[in-house]
N, C-alpha and C positions, 0 to 999 in steps of 0.2 A: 478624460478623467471620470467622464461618468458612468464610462462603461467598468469603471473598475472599482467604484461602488458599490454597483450592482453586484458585481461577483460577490464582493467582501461580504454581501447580504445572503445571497443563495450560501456561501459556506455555513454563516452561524445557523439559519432556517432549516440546513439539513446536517444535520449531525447522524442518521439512518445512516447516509452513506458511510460515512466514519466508519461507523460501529462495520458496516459491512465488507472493510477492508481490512478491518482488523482482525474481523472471526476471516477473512480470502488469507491474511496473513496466516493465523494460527494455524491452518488447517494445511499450508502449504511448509510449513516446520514440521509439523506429527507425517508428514508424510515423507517428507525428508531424512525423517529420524530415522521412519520406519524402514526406509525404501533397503537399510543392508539385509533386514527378518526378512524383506520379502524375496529380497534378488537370494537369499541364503532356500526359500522354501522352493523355489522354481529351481533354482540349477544344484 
């Protein structure tokens, strides 16, 4: 029980990561989006 505590503590104390999944997320969409412009520029 204690170790699970701890976790619940290390999530709220790093909220950095959050953020840094979110902008891994966004960036993995705009590239998604993009990916027909680019497969249309190569072939």
């Amino acid at each position: 029980m204690e170790f699970k505590r701890k976790f619940g503590r290390k999530k709220e104390s790093k909220p950095t990561k959050g953020l840094f999944l979110i902008l891994l997320l966004v960036i993995a969409i705009i590239l998604w989006f993009k990916m027909d412009a680019i497969l249309d520029a190569l072939f």
